[in-house]
N, C-alpha and C positions, 0 to 999 in steps of 0.2 A: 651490693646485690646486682644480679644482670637481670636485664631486660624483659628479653624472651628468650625461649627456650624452644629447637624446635625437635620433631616428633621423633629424627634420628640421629639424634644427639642424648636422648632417655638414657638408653640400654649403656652408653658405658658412661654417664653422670653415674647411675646408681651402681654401677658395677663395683666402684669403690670402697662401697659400704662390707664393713669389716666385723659385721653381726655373724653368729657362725662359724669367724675366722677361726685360727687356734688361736687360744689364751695365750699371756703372757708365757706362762711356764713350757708349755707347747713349743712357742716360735723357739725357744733356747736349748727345747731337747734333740740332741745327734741324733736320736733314732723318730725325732716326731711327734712321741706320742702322745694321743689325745686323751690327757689328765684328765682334762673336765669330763671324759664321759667316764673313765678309770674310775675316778672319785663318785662318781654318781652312783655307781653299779655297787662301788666298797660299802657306804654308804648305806646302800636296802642290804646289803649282807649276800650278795650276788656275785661271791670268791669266782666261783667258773667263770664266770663270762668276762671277768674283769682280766683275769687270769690269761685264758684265752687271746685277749684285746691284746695285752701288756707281751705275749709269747709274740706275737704276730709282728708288732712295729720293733722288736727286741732282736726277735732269731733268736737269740741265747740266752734265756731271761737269766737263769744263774749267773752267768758271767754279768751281762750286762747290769743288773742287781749289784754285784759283788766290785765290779769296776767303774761305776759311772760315778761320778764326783757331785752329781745333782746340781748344776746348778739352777735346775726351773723353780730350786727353792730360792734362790736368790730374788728370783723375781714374783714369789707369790706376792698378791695384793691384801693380805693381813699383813704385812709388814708394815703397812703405810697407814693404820690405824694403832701400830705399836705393840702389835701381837710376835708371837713366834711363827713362821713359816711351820706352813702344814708339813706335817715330816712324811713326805713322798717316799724318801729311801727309805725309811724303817717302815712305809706302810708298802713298799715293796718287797722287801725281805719276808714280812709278813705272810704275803701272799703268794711266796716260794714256798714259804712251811707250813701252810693251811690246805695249801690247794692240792692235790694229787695233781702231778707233772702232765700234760698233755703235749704230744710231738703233735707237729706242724699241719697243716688241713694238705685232702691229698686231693686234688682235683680231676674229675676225669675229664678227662680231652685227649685227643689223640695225641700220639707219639711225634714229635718233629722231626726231622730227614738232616737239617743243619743243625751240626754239632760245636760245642762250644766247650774251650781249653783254660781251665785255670792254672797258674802259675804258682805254686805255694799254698799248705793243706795249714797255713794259720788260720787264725778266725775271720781277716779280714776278707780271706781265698772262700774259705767255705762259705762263709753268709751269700755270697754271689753265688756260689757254687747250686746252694743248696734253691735259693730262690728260681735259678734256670730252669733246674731240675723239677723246682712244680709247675711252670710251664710245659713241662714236659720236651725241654729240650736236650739231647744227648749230654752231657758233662763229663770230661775227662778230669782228675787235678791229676796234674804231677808237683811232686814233691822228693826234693834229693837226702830227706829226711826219713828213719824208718816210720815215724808215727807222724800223726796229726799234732796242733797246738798249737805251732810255733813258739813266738817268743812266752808265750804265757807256760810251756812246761815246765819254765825256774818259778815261775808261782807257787808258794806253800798250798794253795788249793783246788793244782792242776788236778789232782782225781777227782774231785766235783766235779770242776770245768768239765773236763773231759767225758765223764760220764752223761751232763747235760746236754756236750756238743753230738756226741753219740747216739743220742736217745732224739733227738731233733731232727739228728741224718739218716733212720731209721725208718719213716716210712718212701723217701726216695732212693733210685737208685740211681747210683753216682759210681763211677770208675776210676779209684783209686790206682797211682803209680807211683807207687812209696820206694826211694831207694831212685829216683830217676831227676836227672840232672840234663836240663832243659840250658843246652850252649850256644842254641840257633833258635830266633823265633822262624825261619827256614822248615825249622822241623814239624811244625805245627801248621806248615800250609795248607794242610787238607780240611783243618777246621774253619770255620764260618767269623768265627770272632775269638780275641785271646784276651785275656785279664792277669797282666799281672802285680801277684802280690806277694812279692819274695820278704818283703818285711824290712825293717831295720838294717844298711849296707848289705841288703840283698844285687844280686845283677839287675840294673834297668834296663839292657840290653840296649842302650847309649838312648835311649828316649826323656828319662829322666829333664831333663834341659825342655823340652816342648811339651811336658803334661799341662793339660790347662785343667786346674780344679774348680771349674765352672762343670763342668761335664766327664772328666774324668777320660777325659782323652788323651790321644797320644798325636805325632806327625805320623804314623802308621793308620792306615786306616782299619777300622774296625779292631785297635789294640787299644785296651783301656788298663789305667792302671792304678792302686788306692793301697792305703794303708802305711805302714810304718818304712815301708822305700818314698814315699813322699812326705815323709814329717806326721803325720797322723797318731793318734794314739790307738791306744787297744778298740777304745770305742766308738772314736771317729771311724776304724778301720770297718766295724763287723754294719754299723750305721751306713757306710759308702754302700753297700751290696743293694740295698732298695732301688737308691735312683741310678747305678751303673746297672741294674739290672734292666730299668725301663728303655735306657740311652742304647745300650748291646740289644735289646732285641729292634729299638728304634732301628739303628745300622741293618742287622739282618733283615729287616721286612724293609726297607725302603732305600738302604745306602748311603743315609745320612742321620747325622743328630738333629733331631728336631726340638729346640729348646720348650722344658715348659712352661705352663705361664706362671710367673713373679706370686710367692705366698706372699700374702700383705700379712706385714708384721703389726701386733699389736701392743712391743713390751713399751712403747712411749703413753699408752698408751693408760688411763687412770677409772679401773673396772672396778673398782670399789663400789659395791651396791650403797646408792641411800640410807642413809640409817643402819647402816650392817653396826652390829654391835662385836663387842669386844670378847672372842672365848680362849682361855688359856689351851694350851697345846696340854695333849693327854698324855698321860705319863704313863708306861707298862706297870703293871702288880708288878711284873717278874721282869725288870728290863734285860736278863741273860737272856731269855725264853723272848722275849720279842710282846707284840701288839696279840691279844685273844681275839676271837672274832669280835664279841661285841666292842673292844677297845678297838679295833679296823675302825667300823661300824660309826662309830661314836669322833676318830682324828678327821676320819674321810667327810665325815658331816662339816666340818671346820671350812672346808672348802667353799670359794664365794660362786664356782662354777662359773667364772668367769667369761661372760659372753656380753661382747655391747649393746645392750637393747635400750640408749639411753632415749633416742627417739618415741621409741616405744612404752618406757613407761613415762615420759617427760609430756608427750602428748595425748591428750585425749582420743584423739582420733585416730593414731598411728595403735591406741593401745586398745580400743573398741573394736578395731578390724583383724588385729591381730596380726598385719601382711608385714613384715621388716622390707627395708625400701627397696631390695633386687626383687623381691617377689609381687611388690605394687608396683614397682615400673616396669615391670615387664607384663604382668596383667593390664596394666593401661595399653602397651604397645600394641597387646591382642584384641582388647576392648573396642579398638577402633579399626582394627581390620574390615577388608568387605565379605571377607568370605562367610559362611555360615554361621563357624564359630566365635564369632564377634555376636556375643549376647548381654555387650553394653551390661556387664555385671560391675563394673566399678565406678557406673555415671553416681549413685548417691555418694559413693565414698569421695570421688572426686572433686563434686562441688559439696562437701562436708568439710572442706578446710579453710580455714580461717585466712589463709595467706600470710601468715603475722611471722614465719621468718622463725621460731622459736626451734624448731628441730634444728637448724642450720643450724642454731649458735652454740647448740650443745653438744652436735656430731663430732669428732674428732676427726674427720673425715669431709667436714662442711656440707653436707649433703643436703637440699633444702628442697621437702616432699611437696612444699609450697609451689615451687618450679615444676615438678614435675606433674603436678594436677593441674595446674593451670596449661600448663601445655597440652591437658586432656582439654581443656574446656574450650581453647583456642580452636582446636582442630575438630572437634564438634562444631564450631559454629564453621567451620570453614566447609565440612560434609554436610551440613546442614542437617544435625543430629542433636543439637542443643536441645535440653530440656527449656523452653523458653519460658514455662511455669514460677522455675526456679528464678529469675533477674527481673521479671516483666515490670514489676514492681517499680524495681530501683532504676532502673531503665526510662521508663515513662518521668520519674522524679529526674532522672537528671536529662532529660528533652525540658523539664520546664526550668530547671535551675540556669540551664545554659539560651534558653529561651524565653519565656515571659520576664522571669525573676531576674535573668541577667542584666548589670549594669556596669557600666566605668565611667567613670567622672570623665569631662571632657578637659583638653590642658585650656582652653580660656584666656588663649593670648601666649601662652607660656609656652617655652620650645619643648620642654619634659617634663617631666617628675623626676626626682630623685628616690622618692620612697611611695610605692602603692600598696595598701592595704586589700589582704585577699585571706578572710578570712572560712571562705571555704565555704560548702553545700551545709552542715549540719549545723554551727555556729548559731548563725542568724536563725533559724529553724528552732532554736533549741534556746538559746540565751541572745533574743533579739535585743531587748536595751542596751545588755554590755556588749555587742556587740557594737551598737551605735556609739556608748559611752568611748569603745575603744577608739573608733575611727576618729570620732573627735578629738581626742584625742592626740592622737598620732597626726591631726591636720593642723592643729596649735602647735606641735613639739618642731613638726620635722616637715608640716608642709605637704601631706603624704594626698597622694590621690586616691581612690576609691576600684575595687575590680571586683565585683559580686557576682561571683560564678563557681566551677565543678571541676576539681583537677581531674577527672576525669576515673575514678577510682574504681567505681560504680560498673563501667565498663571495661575496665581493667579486669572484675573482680568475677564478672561476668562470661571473658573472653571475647569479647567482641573488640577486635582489633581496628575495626574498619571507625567505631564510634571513638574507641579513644587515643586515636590517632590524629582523626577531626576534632574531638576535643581539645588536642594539647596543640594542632595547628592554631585554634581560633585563640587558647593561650598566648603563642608564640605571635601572633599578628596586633595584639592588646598588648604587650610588651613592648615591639618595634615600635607601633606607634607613641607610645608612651614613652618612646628614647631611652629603652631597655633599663626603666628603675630598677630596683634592689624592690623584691616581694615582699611583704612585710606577713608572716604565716600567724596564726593563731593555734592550725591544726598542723600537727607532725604526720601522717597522712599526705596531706598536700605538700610537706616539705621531703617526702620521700618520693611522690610523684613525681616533684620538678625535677628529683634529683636523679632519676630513672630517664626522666623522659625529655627534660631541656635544661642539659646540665649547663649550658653557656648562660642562664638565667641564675644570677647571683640571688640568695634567699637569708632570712632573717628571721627570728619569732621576733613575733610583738612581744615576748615576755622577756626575751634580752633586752631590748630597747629601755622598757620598761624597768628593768630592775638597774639598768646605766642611769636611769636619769633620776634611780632612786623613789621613784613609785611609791609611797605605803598606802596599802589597805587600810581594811576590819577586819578582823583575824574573824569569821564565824563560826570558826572552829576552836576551842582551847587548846585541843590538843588531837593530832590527826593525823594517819599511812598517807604515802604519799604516793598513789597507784600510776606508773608510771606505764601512759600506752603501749603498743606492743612495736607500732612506728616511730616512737622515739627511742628505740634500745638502744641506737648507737648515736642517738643526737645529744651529745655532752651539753655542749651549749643549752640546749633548749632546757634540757633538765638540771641542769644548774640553775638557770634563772629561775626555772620556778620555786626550787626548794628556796633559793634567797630570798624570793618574792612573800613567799608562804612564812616565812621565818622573821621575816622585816613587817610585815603585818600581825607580829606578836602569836602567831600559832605555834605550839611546839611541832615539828615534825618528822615525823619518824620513819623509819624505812619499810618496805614491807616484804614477808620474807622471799620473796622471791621476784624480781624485776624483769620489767616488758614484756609480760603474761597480756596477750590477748582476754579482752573481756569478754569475748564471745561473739562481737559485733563481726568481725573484719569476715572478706566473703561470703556476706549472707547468707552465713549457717542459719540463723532464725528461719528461714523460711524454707530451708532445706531439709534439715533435722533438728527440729526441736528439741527434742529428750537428749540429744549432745550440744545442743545449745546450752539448756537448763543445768547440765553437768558440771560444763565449763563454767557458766555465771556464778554457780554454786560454789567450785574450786574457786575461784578469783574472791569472791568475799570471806574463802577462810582466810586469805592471804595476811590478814591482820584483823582483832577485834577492836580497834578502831574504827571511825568512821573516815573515811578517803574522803582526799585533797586531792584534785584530777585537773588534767589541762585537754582533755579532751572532751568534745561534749558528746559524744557516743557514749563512751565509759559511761558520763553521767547519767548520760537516761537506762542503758542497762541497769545501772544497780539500784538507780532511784525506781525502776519499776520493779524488783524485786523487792525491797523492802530494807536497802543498804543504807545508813546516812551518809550522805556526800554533798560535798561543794565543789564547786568549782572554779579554778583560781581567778578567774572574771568575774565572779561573785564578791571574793574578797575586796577587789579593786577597785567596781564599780556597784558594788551593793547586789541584795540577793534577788536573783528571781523567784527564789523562793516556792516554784510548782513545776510540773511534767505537763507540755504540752499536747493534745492528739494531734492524728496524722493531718486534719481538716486545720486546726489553727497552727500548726509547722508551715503550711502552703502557705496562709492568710502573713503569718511571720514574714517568712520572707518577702513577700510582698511588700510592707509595710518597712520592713530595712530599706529597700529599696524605693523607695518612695521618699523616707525620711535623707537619705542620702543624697536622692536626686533631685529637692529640697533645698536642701543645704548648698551644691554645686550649681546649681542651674538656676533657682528660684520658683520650681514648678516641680511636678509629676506628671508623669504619663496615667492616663486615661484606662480602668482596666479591664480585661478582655471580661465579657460577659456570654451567660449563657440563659439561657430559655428557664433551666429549674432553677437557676442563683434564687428565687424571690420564696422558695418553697419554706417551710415553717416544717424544722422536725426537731422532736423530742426521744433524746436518747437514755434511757435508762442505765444507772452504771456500770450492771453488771454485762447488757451488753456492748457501751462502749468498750471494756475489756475484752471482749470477745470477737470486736470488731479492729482492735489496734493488735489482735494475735492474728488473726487474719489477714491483716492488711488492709482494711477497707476505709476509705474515708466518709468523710459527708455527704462529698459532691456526687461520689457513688450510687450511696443510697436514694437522693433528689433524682437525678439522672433516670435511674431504674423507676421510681414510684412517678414521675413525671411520663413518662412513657407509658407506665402501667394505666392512669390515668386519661392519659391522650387517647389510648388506643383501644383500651378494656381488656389487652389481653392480660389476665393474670386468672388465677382461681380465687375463692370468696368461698366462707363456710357463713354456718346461719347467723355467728357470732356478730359480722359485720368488717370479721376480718381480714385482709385480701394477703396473699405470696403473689410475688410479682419477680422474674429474671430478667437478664440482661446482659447479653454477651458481649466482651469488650477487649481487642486484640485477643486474647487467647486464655481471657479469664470469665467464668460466667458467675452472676452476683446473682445472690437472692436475698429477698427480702419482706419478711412479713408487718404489716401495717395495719393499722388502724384509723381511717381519718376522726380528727376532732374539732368540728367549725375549721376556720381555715389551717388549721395544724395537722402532723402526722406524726403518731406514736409509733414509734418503732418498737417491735414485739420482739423478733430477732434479725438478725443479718448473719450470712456466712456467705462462701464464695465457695467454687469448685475451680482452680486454678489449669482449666483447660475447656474447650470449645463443645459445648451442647448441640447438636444442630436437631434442626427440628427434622421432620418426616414428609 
């Protein structure tokens, strides 16, 4: 994965994306044609317009109906679940014999002054011919033949043909010179541009040798040339007239070919919907007689309409907004503009993404919408346009992770470490014993030293470049001095940090270590999915060990169906949009009826607060913790890791920072500790605000006895309704408004 991304590098990351492109069967058709909408329109039973579609990218639908070998059935995507190819050709023929014939749309635009010379009144002459013509460009053909047709008049079903090429050349007018034998392109000086298409050992008028069939050019300028004189078939030949028609007027208005730009192909490409099920190809009542409407109706429904939206239905988020990634990176690039219409309509979508990498690995295109929001977020904090409502939070948590709560063993005589244990912000927070049990660990096995701090993730997750930039310096200078050990990770998160951001810093889980030296657990589990974070998708190692670890400790473990699914945690969706929080949590616990075996402890406490059973493989190892911590005893945790570490290394602890309300007595009620850990609020919060509210008397008071009390604090203001009881305070509610009150 890279790094960063910056704001004008968006526009052609995303450009890649091949959502929209033409489907397989598309990229492979001579004349182009867009099946997937063909089929959609056969499908509601909408013969004209499909009709119409199919005359337009064709020129000659009879013919091209009657000659084209089909291969965009070759590449349909029912083949690949062992169906028959949707029968395109017979649902073309179909819609020769159902439809009433419609000639060609007549455009009004003025008349053009340069005129343009075909060479040969075959079908590969005419399709250009006729396409000039509805530009409304003058069109001579000559032809040394009495009729039209060319090589196709030995056809058993030239009076079809012919009648269809007739009836298409019918509403333009075109200047036939039948009987005329073109010896000099000399003779044709007065025209603007010449095409020719004498056919099969027709004259190339010594050009032949310099056609490039990239553009259908010649060494003559402004002389193009296509069809059966350059190896082409009937329907390579009438299929050239579209883009030699674009390239000849290109020449006439400018003087040169200007290439266009590259169709991105999609036949590697595997469009197979989820779950598409299996339907047998429809067979005619009457197969002399062809497909009836409702048999149309009914083959054309067969079609997968093949379009890659795998982002889109694969993500939550990408499928809530509904934007496929050119049209979200390109509303990002305007979002951030300064001019008016920069109406910052994409900040929620923006930091509504999880970061976890999941559209990349499923894009066939690599496209990772992860990248491309975070580069919204970066550049927000850089114009100073950040929601700062959204991080303040995690922001403030990690100023203390990396400050009061930060620790590293000192070396004590010793030149280095070879192995320091760093098992990350949440960890100790969340499963503080095995945390400690680990360290221990890992100090008996391998001698390891201690580093209790913040890969910096928080701020990553954030966009704040300037913090986790400083964070991963104060990393990298705890490393040097430490004589650049080997990090020993507990969290895949911090093993995808260092790997981002100090890859000269060699890394390890403690659960490889662990499972080499042959580790057994308690299995707490009998049998248990094995939910593997959304940062370890590509950490083999790491997820190897655990499954051995979980398997060596007598747990059956199972897979679940879907791997390195974001739990919901990663870029502080929680606090951004909830109701796609609670989606994702939702989607992530059907993932298996199972209870999860997890090696992250985020995962854990998401599912454990919803109502998921889970362990955690530190649990196994070093016994259960067995409960969910709030946000008030997470802080107190890690403290107390810290203290027991610094303990063990030193013989002491440090002294801990105190505050005025620390000695306050409050009583929190369950339903609003719940209501307080949705919010984000801690303890120290509440003390904080009611110790002021007290100090100062500002607050309201009803006759109850009962006071509301606020408290604004960086950019979040807290409220707080109380009750005192003798020296205690019953907390009644708590909520916060995550932006600045100011009084009057």
């Amino acid at each position: 994965m890279r790094g960063t991304m910056e704001l004008n590098e968006v526009k052609p990351y995303v450009e890649a994306c091949i959502h929209d492109e033409a489907a397989p069967c598309s990229c492979i058709c001579p004349y182009g044609l867009n099946v997937r909408s063909v089929m959609k329109k056969l499908s509601k039973g909408r013969l004209s317009s499909a009709y119409k579609e199919y005359r337009t990218a064709t020129v000659f639908p009879t013919v091209a109906a009657a000659l084209c070998d089909h291969p965009c059935e070759g590449l349909c995507q029912r083949i690949k679940i062992g169906d028959e190819a949707v029968d395109i050709g017979g649902l073309e023929k179909a819609l020769l014999l159902l439809c009433k014939p419609q000639p060609a749309d007549i455009f009004q635009i003025p008349l053009k002054e340069t005129a343009v010379a075909v060479i040969g009144a075959g079908c590969t002459g005419l399709s250009l011919a006729l396409q000039m013509a509805q530009k409304k460009y003058p069109v001579t053909v000559f032809e040394r033949d009495e009729k039209l047709g060319g090589s196709l008049q030995a056809h058993p079903d030239f009076e079809i043909f012919e009648e269809d090429i007739r009836f298409q050349l019918s509403q333009e007018k075109i200047d036939f010179r039948f009987g005329t034998k073109i010896a000099s392109l000399e003779e044709l000086s007065d025209y603007s541009a010449v095409y020719i298409a004498t056919g099969r050992d027709g004259d190339d008028f010594g050009l032949l040798e310099s056609w490039d069939r990239n553009f259908f050019t010649t060494s003559e300028k402004a002389v193009f040339m296509a069809g059966g004189l350059c190896g082409q078939s009937v329907t390579e030949g009438i299929a050239a007239g579209s883009p030699v028609s674009r390239y000849m007027e290109c020449v006439i208005q400018t003087g040169r070919v200007i290439p266009e730009a590259a169709k991105k192909c999609t036949t590697e490409v595997d469009l197979v919907p989820k779950g598409a099920e299996s339907a047998a190809k429809i067979i005619p009542a009457d197969p002399e007689a062809g497909y009836t409407k409702d048999e149309v109706k009914q083959e054309a429904s067969r079609c997968f309409l093949c379009n890659c939206d795998k982002c889109m239905k694969g993500c939550e988020l990408m499928n809530k907004y509904g934007k496929p990634p050119l049209q979200a990176g390109n509303e990002v690039i305007a979002d951030l503009g300064a001019h008016f219409l920069a109406s910052r309509t994409m900040t929620r979508q923006s930091y509504s993404c999880n970061q976890c990498g999941w559209c990349e690995s499923i894009c066939p295109e690599k496209i990772g919408m992860g990248e491309v929001f975070h580069t919204s977020r970066t550049e927000r904090v850089l114009k100073g346009i950040q929601p700062e409502a959204f991080h303040d939070h995690w922001l403030a948590e990690l100023e203390f992770v990396s400050g009061e709560a930060f620790y590293k063993s000192p070396l004590g005589g010793r030149e280095k470490y070879d192995y320091i244990f760093f098992p990350g912000c949440q960890a100790g927070a969340s499963l503080p014993e095995q945390v400690i049990a680990a360290g221990n660990w890992l100090r008996e096995n391998f001698d390891a030293g201690i580093l209790l701090g913040c890969c910096g993730a928080s701020a990553w997750w954030a966009g704040e470049k300037t913090r986790w930039e400083k964070n991963t310096e104060l990393l990298r200078s705890v490393w040097e001095e430490m004589g650049k050990p080997v990090f020993v990770l507990a969290c895949a998160t911090c093993s995808d940090m260092l790997d981002r951001f100090l890859p000269g810093v060699e890394t390890v889980s403690v659960y490889e270590l662990m499972a080499e030296k042959g580790l057994q657990g308690k299995a707490l589990l009998e049998k248990a999915a094995l939910f593997d974070p959304c940062s370890a998708r590509y950490n083999e190692a790491m997820r190897n060990a655990v499954r051995g670890l979980g398997s060596h400790s007598g747990c059956d473990v199972e897979e679940t169906s879907e791997t390195g699914r974001c739990c919901g945690w990663g870029g502080h969706m929680k606090s951004v949009n909830p109701p796609l929080y609670d989606t994702i949590v939702g989607h992530r616990m059907e993932l298996s009826e199972l209870p999860y075996l997890v090696y992250c402890s985020n995962c854990r406490d998401v599912f454990l607060e919803k109502g998921k059973p889970c362990r955690h493989i530190l649990e196994f190892l070093f016994g259960a913790e067995d409960r969910q911590y709030h946000l008030q005893e997470k802080k107190e945790n890690r403290l107390a890791v810290k203290e027991t570490f610094q303990e063990a290394y030193e013989g002491k602890k440090d002294k801990r920072m105190t505050n005025e309300w620390d000695g306050l007595v409050i009583r929190v009620p369950g339903e609003v500790r719940l209501e307080m850990e949705k919010q984000l609020i801690s303890d120290e919060e509440l003390k904080e605000c009611i110790w002021f509210s007290e100090k100062d008397g500002d607050r309201f008071s009803d006759e109850d006895g009962a006071y509301l009390a606020s408290m604004t604090k960086r950019i979040v203001t807290y409220w707080v309704e109380y009750r005192k009881d003798g020296d205690e305070f019953e907390i009644l509610s708590a909520y916060c408004h995550r932006m600045k009150i100011l009084g009057v």
